[in-house]
C-alpha positions as CSV (number, residue, x, y, z in Angstrom):
1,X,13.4,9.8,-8.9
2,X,15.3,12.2,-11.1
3,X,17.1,9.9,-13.9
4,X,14.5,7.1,-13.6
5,X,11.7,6.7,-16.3
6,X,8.2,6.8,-15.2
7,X,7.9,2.7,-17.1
8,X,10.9,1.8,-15.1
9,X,9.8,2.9,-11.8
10,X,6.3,2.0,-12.4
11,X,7.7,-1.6,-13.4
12,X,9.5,-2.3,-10.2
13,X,6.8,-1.0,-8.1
14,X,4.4,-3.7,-10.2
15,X,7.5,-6.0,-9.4
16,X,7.7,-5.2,-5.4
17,X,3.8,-5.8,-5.3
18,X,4.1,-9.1,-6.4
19,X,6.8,-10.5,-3.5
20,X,5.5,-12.7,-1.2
21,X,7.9,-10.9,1.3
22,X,5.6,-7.6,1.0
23,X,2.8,-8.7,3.2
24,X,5.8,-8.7,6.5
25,X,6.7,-5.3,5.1
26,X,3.0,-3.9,5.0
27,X,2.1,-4.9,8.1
28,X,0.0,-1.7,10.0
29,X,2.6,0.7,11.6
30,X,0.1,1.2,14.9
31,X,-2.4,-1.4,15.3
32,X,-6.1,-0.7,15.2
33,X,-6.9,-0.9,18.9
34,X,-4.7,2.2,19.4
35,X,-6.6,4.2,17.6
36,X,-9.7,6.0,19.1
37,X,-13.3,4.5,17.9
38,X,-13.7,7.8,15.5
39,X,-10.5,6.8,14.0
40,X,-11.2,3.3,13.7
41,X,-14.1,3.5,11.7
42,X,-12.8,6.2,9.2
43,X,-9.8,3.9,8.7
44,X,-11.4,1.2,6.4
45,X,-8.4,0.4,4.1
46,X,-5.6,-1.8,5.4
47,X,-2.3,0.0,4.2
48,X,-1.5,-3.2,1.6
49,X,-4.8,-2.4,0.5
50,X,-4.1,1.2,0.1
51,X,-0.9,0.8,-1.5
52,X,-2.6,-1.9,-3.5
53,X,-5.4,0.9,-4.7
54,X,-2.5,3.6,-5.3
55,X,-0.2,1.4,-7.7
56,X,-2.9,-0.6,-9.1
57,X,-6.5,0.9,-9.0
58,X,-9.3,-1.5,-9.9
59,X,-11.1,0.1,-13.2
60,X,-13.9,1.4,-12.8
């Protein structure tokens, strides 16, 4: 975001993780049964997780 420091934006996403309101907002977009079996087993992560990883990867 052009104006925005990378500590500011990285502080609100930390912040937006946090809300109890994000689980309703992370809920899957197509649910799991709509996916073919191949597709079901490559998809491991839920996307909370996933965002979870991308923001906030567990050291390793």
């Amino acid at each position: 975001v052009a104006g925005v420091s990378q500590a500011k934006i990285r502080k609100a996403v930390l912040n937006a993780l946090k809300d109890s309101r994000l689980e309703e907002c992370l809920a899957e977009t197509i649910p799991k049964s709509a996916l073919s079996p191949a597709a079901q087993s490559v998809m491991q992560w839920s996307l909370r997780d996933s965002i979870h990883y991308l923001h906030q990867p567990h050291p390793r």
